[in-house]
Legacy VTK file of the C-alpha trace (Angstrom):
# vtk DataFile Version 3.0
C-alpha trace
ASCII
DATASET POLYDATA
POINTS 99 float
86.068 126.834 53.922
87.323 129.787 55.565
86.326 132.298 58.143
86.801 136.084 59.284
86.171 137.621 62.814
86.204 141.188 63.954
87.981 140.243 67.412
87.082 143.320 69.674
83.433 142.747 68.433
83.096 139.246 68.410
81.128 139.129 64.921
82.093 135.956 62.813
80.732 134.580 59.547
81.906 131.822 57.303
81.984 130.198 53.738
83.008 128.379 51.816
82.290 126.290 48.349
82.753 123.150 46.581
84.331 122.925 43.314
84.957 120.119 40.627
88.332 117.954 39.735
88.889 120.962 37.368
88.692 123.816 39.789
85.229 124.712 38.659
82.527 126.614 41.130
79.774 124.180 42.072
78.409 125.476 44.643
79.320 128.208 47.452
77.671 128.968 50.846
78.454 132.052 53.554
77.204 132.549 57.009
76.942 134.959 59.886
77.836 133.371 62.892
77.076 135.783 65.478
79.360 136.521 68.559
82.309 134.100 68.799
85.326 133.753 70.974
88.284 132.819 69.025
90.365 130.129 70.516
92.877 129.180 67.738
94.310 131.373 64.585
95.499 129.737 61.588
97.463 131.685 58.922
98.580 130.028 55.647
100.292 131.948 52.841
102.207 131.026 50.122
105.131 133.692 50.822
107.999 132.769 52.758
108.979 136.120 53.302
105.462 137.049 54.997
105.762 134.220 57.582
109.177 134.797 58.096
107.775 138.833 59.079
105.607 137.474 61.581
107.678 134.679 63.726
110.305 137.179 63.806
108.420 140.168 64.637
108.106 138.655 68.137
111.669 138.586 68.738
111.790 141.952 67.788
109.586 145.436 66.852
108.162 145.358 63.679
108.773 148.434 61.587
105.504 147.296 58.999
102.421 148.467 60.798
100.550 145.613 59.208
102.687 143.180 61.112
102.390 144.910 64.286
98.667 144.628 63.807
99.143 140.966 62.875
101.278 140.584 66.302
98.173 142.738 68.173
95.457 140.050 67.090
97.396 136.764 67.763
98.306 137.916 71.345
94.224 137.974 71.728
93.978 134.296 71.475
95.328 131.443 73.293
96.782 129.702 70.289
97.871 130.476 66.737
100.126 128.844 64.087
101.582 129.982 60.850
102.417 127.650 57.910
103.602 128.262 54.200
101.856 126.782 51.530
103.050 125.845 47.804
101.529 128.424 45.649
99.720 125.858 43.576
97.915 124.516 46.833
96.862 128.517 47.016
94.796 128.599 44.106
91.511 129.808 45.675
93.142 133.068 47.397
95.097 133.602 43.948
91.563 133.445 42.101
89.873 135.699 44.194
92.910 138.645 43.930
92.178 138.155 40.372
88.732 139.076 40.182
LINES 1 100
99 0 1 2 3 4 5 6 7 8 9 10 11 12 13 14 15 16 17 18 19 20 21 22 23 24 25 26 27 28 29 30 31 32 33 34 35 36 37 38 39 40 41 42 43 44 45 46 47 48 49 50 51 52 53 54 55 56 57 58 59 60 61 62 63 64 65 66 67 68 69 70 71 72 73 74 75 76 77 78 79 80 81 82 83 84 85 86 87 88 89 90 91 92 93 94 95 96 97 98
């Protein structure tokens, strides 16, 4: 399951789906959630180099505007962590770059 929010709007949705031992689609599901307040931020990734970016952008200016924008969204919300991931625990977000 994941989610996405546009923070200075509010506007969530969701989704998510259920697959078999084999990685195989069974069944999938998204949803519009309406406004939302977002209390906590999780980001996993499987690059070491992208969460080593972000905890260190806060020590210092970021010269990638993507990370500044990262840094811009987390200081909305109260809490937020960042954790790496194996790659082979990743493979939904690898199968969806693929497509």
């Amino acid at each position: 399951m994941d989610g996405s929010i546009r923070i200075e709007e509010g506007f969530a949705a969701t989704g998510g789906l259920v697959h078999d031992h084999n990685g195989g689609w069974i069944i999938g599901f998204c949803r519009y959630l309406g406004n939302c307040t977002v209390i906590k931020i999780s980001i996993q990734t499987d690059s070491l180099k992208a969460v080593n970016a972000i905890q260190e952008g806060f020590s210092r200016n970021s010269n990638s505007a993507l990370i500044r924008r990262i840094h811009q969204i987390l200081k909305m919300v109260k809490q937020w962590k960042i954790q790496r991931i194996l790659r082979e625990e990743n493979t939904i977000a690898n199968s969806l770059i693929k497509m």
